[in-house]
C-alpha positions in Angstrom: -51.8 44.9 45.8 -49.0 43.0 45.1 -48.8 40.5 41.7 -48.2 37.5 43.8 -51.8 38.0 45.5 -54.6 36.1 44.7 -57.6 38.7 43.7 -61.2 38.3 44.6 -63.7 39.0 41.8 -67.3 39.4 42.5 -69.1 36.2 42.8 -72.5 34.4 43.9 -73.9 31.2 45.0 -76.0 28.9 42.7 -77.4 25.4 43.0 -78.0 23.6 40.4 -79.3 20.1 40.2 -77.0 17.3 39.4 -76.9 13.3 39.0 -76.1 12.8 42.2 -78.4 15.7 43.8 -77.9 19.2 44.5 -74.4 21.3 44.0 -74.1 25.1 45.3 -72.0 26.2 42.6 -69.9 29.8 43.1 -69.9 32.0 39.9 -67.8 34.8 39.5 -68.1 37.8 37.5 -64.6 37.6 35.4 -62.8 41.0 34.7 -64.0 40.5 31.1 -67.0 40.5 31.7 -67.9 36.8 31.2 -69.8 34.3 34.3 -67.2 31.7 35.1 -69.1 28.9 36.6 -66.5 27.3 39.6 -67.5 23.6 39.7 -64.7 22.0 40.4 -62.5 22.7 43.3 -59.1 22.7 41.8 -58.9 25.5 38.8 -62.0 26.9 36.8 -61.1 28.6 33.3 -62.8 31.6 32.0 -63.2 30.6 28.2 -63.3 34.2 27.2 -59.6 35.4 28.2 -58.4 32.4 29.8 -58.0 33.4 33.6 -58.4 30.5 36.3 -60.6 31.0 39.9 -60.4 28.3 42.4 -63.4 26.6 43.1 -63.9 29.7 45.9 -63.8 32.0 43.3 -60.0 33.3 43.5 -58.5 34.5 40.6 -54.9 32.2 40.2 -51.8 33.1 39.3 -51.4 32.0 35.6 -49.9 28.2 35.2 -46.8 29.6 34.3 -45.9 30.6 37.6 -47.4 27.3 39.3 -44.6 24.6 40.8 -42.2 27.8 41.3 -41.8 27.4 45.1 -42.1 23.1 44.2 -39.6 23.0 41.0 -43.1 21.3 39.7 -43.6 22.2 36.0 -47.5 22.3 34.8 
């Protein structure tokens, strides 16, 4: 697989009950070992090594490397 690809890690489906109802959250089981809960769509942050999973549970490319193809710096 080549380092530009995003990487799908192991995940699951859980709803949990919030202020404004229900939310089917996707967890995913983080290469160190830790549950990173994916609640929002945009970038999720394991707090055990730092690596970031869309709100589908991809793993992204580090922040570094985001706005390359844009010029955007993050």
């Amino acid at each position: 697989m080549g380092t530009n690809q995003m990487t799908v890690r192991p995940t699951r489906q859980v709803t949990e009950q919030w202020a404004d109802g229900p939310r089917t959250i996707t967890v995913v089981d983080c290469g160190c070992g830790t549950e990173v809960y994916c609640d929002s769509s945009w970038a999720n942050e394991c707090f055990s090594c730092g690596t970031e999973y869309n709100g589908g549970g991809q793993m992204l490319a580090p922040r570094s490397q985001w706005g390359e193809e844009t010029g955007e710096v993050f």
